[in-house]
Backbone of each chain as nested JSON, in Angstrom:
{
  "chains": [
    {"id": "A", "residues": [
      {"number": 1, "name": "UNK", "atoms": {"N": [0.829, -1.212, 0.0], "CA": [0.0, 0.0, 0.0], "C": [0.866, 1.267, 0.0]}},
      {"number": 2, "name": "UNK", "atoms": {"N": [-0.045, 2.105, -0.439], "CA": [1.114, 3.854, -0.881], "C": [1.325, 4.491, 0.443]}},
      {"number": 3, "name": "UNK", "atoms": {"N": [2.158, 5.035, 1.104], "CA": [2.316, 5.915, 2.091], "C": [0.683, 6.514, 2.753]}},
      {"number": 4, "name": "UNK", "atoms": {"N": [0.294, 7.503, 1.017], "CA": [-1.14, 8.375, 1.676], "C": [-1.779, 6.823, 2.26]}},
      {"number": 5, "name": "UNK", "atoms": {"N": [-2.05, 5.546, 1.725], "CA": [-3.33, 4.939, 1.716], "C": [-3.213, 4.288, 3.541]}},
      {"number": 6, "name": "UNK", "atoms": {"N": [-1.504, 4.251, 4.158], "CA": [-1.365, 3.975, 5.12], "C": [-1.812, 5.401, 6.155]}},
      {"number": 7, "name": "UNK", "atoms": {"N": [-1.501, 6.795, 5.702], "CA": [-1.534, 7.255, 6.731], "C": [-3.335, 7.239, 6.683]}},
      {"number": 8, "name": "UNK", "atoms": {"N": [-3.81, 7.595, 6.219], "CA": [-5.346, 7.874, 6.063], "C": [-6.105, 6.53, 7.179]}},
      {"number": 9, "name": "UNK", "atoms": {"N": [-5.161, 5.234, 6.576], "CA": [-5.932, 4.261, 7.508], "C": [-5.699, 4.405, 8.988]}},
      {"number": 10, "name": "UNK", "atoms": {"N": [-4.467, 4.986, 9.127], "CA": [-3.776, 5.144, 10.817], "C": [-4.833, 6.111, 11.111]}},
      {"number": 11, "name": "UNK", "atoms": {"N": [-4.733, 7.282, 10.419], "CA": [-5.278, 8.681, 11.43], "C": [-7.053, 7.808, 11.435]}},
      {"number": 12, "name": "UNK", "atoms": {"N": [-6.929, 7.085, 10.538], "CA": [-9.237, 6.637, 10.652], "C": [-8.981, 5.715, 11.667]}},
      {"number": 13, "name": "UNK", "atoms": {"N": [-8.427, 4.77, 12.084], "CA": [-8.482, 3.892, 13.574], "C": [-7.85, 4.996, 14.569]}},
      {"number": 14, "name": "UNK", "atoms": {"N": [-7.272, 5.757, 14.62], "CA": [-6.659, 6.573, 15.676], "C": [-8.731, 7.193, 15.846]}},
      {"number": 15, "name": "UNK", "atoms": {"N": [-8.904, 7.826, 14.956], "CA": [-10.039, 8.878, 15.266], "C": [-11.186, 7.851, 15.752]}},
      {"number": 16, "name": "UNK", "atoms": {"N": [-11.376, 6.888, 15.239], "CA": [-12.347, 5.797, 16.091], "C": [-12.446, 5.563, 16.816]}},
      {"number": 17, "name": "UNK", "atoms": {"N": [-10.712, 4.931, 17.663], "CA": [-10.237, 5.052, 18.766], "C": [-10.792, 6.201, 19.984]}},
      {"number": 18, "name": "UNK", "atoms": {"N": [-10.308, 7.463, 19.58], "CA": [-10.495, 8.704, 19.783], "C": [-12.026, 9.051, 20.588]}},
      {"number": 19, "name": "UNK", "atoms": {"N": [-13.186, 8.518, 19.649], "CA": [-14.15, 8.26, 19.804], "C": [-14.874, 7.61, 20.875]}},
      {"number": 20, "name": "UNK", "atoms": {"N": [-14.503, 6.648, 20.486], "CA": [-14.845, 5.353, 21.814], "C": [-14.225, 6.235, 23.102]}},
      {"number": 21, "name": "UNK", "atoms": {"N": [-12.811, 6.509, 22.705], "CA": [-12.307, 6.687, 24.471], "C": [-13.358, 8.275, 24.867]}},
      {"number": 22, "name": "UNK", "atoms": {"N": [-13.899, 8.7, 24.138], "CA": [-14.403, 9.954, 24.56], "C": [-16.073, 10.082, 24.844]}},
      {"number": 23, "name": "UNK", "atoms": {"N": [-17.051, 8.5, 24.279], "CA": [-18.014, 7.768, 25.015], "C": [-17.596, 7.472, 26.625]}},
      {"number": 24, "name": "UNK", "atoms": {"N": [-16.461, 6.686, 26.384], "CA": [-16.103, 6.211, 27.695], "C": [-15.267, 7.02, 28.792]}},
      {"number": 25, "name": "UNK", "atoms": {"N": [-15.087, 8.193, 28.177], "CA": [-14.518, 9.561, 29.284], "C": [-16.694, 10.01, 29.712]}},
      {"number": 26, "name": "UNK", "atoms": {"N": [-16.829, 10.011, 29.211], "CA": [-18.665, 10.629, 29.751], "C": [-19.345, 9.908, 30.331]}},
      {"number": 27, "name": "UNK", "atoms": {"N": [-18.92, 8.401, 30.233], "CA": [-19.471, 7.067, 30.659], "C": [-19.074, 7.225, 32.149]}},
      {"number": 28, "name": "UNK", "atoms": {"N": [-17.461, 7.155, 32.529], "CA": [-16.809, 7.532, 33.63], "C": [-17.421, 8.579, 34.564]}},
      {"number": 29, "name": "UNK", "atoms": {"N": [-17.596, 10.249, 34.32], "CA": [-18.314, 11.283, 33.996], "C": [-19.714, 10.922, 34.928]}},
      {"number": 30, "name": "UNK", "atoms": {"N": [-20.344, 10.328, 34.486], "CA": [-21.845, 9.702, 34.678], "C": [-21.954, 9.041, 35.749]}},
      {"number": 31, "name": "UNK", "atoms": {"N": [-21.13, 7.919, 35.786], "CA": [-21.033, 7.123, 36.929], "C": [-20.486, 7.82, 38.229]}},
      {"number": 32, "name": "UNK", "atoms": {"N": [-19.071, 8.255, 38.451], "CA": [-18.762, 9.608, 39.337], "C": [-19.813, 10.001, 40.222]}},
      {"number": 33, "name": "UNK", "atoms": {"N": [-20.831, 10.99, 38.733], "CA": [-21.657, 11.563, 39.112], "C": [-22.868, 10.891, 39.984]}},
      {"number": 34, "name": "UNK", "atoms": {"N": [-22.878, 9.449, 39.819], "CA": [-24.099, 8.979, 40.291], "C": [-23.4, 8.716, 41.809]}},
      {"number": 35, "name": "UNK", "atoms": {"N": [-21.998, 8.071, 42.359], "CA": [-21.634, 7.996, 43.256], "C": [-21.852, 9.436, 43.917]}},
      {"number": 36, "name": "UNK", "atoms": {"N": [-21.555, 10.389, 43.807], "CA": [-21.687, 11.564, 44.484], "C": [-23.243, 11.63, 44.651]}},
      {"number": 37, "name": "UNK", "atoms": {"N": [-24.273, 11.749, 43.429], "CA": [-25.688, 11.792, 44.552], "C": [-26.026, 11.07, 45.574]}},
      {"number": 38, "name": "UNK", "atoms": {"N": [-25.399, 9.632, 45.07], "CA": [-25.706, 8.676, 46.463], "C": [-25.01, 8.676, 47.911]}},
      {"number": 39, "name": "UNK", "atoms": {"N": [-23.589, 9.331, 47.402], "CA": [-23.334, 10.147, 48.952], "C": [-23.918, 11.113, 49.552]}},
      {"number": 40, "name": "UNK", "atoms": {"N": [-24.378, 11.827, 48.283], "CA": [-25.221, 13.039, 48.782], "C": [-26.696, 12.842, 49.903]}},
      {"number": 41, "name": "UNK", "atoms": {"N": [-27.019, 11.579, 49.014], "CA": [-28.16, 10.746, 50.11], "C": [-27.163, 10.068, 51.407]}},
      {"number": 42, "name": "UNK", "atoms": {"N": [-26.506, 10.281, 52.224], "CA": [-25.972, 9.255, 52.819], "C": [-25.296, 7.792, 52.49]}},
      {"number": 43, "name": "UNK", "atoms": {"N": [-25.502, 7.307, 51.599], "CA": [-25.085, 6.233, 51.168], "C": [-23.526, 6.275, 51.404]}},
      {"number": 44, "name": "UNK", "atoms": {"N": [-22.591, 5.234, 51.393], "CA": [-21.068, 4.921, 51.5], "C": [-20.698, 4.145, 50.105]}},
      {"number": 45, "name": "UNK", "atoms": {"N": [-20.404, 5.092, 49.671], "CA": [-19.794, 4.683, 48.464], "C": [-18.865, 3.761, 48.183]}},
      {"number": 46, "name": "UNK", "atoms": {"N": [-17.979, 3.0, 49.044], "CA": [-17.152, 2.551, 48.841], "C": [-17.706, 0.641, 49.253]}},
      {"number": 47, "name": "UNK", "atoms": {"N": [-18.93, 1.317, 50.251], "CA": [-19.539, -0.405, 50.366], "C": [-20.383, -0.459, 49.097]}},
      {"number": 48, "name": "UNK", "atoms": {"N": [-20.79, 0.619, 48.623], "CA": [-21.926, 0.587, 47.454], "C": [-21.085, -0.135, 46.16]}},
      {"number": 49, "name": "UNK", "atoms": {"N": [-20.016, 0.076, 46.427], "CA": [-18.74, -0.237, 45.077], "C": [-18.624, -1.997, 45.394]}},
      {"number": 50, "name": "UNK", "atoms": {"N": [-18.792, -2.533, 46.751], "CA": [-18.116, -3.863, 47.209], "C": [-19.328, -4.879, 46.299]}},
      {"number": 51, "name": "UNK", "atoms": {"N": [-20.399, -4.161, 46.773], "CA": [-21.86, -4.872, 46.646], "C": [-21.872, -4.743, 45.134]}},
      {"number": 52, "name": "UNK", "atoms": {"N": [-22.065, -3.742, 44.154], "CA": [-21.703, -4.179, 42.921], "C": [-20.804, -5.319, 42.691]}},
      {"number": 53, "name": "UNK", "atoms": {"N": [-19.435, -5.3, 42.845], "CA": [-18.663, -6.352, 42.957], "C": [-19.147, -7.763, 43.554]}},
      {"number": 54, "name": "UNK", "atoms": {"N": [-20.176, -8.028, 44.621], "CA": [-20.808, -8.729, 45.094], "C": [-21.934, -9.142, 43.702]}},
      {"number": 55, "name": "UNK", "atoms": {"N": [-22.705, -8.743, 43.562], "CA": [-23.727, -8.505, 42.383], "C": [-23.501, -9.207, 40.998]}},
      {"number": 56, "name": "UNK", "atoms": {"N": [-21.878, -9.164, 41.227], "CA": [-21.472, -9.37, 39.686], "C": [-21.013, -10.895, 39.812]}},
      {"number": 57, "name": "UNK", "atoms": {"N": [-20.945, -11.252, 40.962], "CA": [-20.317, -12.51, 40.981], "C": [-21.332, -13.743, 40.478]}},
      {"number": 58, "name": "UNK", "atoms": {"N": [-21.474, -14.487, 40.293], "CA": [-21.906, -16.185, 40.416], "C": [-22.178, -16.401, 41.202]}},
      {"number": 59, "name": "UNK", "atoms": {"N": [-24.122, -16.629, 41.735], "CA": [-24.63, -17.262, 43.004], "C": [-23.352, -18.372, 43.748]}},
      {"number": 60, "name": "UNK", "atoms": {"N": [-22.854, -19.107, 43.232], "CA": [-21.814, -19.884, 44.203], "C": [-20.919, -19.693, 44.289]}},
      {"number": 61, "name": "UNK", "atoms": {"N": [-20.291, -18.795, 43.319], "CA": [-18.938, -18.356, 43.832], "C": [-18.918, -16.859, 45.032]}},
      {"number": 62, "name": "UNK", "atoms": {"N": [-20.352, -16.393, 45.046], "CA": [-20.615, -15.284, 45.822], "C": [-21.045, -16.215, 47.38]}},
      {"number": 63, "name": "UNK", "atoms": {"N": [-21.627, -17.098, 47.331], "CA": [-21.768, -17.919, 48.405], "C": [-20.388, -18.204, 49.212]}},
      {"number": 64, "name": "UNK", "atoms": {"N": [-19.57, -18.755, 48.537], "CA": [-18.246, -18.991, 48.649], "C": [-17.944, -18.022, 48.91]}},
      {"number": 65, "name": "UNK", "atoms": {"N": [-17.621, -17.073, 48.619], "CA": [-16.919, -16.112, 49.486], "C": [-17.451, -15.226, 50.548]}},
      {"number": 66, "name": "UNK", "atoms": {"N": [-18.602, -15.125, 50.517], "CA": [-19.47, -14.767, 51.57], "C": [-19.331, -15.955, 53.025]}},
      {"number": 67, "name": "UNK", "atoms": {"N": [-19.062, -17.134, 52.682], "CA": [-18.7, -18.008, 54.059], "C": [-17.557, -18.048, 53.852]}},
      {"number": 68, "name": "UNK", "atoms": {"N": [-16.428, -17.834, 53.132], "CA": [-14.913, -17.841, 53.407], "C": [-14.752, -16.213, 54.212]}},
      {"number": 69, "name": "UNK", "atoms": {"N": [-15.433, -15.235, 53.63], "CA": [-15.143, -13.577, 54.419], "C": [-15.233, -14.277, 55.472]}},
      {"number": 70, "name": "UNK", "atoms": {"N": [-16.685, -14.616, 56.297], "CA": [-16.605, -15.02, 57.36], "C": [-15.95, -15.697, 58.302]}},
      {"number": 71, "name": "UNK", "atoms": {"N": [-15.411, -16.948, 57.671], "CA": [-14.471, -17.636, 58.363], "C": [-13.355, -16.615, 58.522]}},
      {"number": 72, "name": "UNK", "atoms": {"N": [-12.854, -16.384, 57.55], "CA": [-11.166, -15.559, 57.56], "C": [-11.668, -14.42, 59.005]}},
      {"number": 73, "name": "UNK", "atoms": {"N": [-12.356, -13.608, 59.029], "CA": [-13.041, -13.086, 59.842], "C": [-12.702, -13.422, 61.425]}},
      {"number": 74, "name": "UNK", "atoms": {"N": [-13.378, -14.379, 61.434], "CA": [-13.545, -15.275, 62.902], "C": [-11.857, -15.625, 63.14]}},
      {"number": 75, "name": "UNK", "atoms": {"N": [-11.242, -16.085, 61.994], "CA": [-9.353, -16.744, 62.392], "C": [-8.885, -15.382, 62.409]}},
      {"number": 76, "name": "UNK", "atoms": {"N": [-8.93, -14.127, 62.096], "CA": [-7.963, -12.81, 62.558], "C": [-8.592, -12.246, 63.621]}},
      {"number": 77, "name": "UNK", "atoms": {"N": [-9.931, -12.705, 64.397], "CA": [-10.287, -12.206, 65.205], "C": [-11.388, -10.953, 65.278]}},
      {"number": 78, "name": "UNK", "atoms": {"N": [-11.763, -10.497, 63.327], "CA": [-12.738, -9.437, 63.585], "C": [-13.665, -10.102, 63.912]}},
      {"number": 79, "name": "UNK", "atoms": {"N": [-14.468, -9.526, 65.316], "CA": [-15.608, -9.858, 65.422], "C": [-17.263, -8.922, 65.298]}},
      {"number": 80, "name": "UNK", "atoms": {"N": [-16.633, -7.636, 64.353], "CA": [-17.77, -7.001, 64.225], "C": [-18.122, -7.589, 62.842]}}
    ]},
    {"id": "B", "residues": [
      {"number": 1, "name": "UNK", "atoms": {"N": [-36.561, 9.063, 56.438], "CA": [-36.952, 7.418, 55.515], "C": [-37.256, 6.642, 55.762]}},
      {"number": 2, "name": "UNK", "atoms": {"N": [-38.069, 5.581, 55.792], "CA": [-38.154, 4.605, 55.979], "C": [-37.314, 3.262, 55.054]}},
      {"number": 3, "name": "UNK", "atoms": {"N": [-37.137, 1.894, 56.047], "CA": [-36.19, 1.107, 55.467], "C": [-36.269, 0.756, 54.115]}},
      {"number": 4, "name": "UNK", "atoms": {"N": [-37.581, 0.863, 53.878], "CA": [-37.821, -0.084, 52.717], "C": [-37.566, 0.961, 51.099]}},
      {"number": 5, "name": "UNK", "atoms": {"N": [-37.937, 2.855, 51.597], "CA": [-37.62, 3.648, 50.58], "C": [-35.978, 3.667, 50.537]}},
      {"number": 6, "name": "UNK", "atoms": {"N": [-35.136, 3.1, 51.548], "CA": [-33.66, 3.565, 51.096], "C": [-33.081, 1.993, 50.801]}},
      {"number": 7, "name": "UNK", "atoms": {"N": [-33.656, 1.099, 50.899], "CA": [-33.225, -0.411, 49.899], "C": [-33.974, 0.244, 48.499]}},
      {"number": 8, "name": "UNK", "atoms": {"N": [-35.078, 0.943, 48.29], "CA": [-34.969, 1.099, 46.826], "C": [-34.283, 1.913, 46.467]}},
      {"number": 9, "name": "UNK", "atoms": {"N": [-33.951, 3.383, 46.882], "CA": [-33.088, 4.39, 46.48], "C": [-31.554, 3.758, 46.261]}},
      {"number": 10, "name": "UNK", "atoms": {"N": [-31.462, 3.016, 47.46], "CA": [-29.869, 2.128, 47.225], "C": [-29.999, 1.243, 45.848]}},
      {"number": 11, "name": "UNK", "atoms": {"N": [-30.852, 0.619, 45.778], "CA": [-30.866, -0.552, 44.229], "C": [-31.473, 0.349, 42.815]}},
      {"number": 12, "name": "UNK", "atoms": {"N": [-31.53, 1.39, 42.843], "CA": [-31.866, 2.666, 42.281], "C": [-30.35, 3.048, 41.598]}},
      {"number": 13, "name": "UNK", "atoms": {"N": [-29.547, 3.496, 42.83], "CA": [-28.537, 3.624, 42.519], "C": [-27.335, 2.886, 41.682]}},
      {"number": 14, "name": "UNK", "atoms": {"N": [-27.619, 1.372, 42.145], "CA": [-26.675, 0.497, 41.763], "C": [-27.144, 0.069, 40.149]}},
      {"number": 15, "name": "UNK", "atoms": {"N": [-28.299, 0.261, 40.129], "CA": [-28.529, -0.536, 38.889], "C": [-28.358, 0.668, 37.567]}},
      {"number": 16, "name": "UNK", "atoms": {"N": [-28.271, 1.831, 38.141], "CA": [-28.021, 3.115, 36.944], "C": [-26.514, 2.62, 37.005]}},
      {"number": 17, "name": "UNK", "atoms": {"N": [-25.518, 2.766, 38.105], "CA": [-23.999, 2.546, 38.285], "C": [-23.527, 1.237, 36.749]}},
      {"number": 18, "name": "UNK", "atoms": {"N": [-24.553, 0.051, 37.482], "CA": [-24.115, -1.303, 36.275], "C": [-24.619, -1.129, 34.94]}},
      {"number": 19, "name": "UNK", "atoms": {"N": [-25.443, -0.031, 35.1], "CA": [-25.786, -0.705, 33.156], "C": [-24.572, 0.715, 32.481]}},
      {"number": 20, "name": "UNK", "atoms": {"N": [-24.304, 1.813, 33.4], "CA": [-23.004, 2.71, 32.672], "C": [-21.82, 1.609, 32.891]}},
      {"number": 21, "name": "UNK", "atoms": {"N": [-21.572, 0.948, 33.414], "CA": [-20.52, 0.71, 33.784], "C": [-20.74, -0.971, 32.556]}},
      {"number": 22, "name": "UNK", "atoms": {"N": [-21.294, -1.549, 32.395], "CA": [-21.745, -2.583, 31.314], "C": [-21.472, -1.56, 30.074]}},
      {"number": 23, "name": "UNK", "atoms": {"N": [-21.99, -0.816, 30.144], "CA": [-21.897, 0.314, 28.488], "C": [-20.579, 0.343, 28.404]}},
      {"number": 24, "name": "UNK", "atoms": {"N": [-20.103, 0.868, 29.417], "CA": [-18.251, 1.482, 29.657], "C": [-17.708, 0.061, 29.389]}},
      {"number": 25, "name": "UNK", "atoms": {"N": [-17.501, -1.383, 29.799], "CA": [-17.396, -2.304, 29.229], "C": [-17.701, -2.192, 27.591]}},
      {"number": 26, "name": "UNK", "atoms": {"N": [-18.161, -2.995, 27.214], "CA": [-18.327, -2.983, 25.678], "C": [-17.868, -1.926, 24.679]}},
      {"number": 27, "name": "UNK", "atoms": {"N": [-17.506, -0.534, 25.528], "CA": [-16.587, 0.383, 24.765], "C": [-15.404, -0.31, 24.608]}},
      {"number": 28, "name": "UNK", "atoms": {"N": [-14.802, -0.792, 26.088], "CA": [-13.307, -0.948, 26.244], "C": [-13.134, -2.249, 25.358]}},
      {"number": 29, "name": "UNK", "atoms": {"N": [-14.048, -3.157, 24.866], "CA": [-13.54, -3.9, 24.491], "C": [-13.557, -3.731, 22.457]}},
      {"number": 30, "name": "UNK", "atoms": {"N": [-14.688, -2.607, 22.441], "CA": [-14.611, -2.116, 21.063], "C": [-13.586, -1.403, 20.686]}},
      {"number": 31, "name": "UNK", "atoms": {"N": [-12.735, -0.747, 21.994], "CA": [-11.099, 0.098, 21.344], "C": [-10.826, -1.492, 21.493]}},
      {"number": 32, "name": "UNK", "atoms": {"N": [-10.764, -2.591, 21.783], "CA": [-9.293, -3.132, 21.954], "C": [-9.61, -3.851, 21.043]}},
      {"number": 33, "name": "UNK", "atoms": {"N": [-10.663, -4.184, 20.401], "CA": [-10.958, -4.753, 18.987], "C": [-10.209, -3.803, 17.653]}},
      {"number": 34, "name": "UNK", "atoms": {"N": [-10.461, -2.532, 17.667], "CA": [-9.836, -1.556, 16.646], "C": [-8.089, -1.622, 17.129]}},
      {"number": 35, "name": "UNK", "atoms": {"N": [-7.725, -1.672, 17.996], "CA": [-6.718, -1.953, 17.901], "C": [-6.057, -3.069, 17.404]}},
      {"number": 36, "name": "UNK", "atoms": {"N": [-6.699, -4.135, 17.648], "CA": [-6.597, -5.313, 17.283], "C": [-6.4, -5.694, 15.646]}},
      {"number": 37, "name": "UNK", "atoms": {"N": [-7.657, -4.726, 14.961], "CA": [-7.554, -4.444, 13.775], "C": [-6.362, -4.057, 12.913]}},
      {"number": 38, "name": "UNK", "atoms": {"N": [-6.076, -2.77, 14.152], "CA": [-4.579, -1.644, 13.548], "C": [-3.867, -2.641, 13.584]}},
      {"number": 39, "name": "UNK", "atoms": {"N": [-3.73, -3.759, 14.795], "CA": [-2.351, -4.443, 14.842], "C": [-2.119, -5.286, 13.252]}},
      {"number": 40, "name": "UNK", "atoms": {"N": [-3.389, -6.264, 12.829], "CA": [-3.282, -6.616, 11.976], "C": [-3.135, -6.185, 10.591]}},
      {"number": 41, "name": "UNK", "atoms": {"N": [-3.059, -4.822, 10.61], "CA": [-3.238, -4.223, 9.218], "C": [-1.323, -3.2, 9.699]}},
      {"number": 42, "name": "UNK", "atoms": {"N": [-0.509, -4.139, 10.585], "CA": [0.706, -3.941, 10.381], "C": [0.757, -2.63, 11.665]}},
      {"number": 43, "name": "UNK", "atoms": {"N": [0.219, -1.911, 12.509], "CA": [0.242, -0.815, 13.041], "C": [0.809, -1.239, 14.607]}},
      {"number": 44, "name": "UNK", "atoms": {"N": [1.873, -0.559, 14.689], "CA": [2.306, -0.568, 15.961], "C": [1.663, 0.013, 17.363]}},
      {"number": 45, "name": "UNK", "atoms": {"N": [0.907, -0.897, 17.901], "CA": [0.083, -0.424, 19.221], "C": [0.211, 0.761, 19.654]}},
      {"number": 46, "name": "UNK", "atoms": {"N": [1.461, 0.617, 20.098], "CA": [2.172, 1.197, 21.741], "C": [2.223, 2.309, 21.204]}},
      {"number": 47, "name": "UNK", "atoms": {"N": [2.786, 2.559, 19.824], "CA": [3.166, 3.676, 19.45], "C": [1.6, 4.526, 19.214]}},
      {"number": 48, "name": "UNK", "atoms": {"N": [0.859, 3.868, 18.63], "CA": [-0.292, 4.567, 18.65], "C": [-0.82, 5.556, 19.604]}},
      {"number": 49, "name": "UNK", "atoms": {"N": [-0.649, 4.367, 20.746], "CA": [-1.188, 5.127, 22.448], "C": [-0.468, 6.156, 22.607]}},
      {"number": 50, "name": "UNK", "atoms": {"N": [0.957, 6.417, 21.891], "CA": [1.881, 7.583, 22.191], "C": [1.103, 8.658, 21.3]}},
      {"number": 51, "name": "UNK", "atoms": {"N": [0.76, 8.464, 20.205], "CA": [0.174, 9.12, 19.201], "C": [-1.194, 10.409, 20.087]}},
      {"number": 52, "name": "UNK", "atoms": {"N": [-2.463, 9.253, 20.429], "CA": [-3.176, 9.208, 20.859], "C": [-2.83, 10.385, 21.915]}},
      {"number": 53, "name": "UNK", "atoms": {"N": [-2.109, 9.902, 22.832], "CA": [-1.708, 11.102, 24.082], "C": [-1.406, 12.253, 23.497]}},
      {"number": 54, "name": "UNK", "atoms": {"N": [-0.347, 12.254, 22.584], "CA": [-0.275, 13.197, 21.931], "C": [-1.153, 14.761, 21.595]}},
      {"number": 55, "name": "UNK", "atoms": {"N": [-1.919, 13.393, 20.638], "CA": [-3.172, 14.503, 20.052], "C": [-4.115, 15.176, 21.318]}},
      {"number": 56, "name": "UNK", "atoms": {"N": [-4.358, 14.438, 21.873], "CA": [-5.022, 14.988, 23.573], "C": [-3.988, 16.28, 24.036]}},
      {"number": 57, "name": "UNK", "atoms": {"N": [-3.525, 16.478, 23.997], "CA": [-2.524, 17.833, 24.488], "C": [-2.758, 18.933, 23.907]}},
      {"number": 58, "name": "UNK", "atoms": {"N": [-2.435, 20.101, 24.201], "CA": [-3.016, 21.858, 23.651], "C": [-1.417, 21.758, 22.638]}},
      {"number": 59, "name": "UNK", "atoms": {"N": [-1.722, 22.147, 21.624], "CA": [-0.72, 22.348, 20.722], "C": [0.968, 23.1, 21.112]}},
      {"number": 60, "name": "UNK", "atoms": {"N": [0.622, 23.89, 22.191], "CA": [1.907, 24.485, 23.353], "C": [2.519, 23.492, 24.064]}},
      {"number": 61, "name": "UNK", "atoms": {"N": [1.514, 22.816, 24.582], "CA": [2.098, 21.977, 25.667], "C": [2.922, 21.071, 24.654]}},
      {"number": 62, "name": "UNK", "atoms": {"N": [2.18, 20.145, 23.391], "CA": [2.958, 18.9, 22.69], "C": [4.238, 19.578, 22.541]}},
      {"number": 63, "name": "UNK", "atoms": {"N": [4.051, 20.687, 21.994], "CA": [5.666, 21.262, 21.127], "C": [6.56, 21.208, 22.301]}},
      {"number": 64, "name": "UNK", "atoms": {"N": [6.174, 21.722, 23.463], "CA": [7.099, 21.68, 24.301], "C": [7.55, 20.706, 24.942]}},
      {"number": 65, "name": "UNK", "atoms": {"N": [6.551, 19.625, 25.109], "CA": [7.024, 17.891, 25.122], "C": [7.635, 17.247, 24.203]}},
      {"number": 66, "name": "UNK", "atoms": {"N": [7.451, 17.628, 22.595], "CA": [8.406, 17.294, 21.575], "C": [9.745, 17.48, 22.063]}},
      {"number": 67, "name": "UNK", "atoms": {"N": [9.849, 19.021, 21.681], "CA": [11.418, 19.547, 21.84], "C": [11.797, 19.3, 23.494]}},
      {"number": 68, "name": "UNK", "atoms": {"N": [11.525, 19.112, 24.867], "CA": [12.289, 18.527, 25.454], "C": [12.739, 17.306, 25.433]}},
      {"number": 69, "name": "UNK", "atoms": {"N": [11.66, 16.409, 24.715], "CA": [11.685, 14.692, 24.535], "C": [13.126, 14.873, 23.8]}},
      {"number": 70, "name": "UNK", "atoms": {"N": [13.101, 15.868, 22.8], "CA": [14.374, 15.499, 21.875], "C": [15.503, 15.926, 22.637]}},
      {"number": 71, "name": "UNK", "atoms": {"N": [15.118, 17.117, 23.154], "CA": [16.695, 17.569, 24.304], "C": [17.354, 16.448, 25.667]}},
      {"number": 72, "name": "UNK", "atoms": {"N": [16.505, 15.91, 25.906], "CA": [16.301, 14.682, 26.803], "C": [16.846, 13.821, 26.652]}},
      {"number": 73, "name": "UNK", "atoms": {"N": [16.604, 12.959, 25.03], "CA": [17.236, 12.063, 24.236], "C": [18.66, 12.496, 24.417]}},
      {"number": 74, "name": "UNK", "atoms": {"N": [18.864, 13.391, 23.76], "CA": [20.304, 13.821, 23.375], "C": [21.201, 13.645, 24.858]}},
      {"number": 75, "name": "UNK", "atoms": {"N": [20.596, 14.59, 25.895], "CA": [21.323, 14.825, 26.922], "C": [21.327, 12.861, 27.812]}},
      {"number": 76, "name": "UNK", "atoms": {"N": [21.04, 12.052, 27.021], "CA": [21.404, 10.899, 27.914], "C": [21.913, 9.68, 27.056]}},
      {"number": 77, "name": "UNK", "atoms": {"N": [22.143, 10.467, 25.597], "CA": [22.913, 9.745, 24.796], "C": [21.602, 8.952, 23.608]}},
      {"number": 78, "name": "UNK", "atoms": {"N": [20.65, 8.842, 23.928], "CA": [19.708, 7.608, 22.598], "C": [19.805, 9.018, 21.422]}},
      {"number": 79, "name": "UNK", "atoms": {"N": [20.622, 8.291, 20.035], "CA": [20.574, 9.001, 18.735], "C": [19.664, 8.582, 18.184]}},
      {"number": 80, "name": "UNK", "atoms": {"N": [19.069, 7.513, 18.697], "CA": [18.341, 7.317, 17.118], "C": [16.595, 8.009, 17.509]}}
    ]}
  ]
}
């Protein structure tokens, strides 16, 4: 391929690229924003973040670690 | 409040959080598909992402990251 036909294809995946990352800069943006109203309600953002992570798991692999937290728990001694 | 309005305001919250954050997914994996593309049509990744940063910068700032990058080079010996 000719020089022009390479750069034209670089700068068109660069600008696509470009694109996407600038959906996903507003996407970021959005979400932020939703953590801050829900602090704004009281909520704790950072357990609100665990429980997603919880949410996302596999009924048994969320089981599983929901009685392993616990155990590990009980052997270092937290007892709240 | 009562308990039962802040379990919905809380699952209110989480479920706006997962479907941006599912969206924000399927972006990240649509750049890494176009990249994937660039790679195969011969395009050097890494260098891209340098590209990419690049163009994100105010036209003052790049020039002045150019020409120290090159004063930089020099002052630690890489010619090429």
């Amino acid at each position: 391929m000719t020089e022009e036909t390479t750069t034209n294809n670089l700068t068109r995946f660069i600008e696509r690229i470009e694109r996407l990352e600038s959906e996903k800069a507003d996407l970021v943006a959005d979400i932020r924003d939703i953590y801050a109203e829900a602090k704004g309600m009281g909520y704790d953002t950072k357990v609100m973040r665990q429980i997603i992570k919880l949410r996302k798991m596999d009924p048994a692999d969320r089981s599983e670690n929901e009685y392993l937290r616990d155990e590990y728990k009980k052997l270092v001694g937290i007892n709240d």
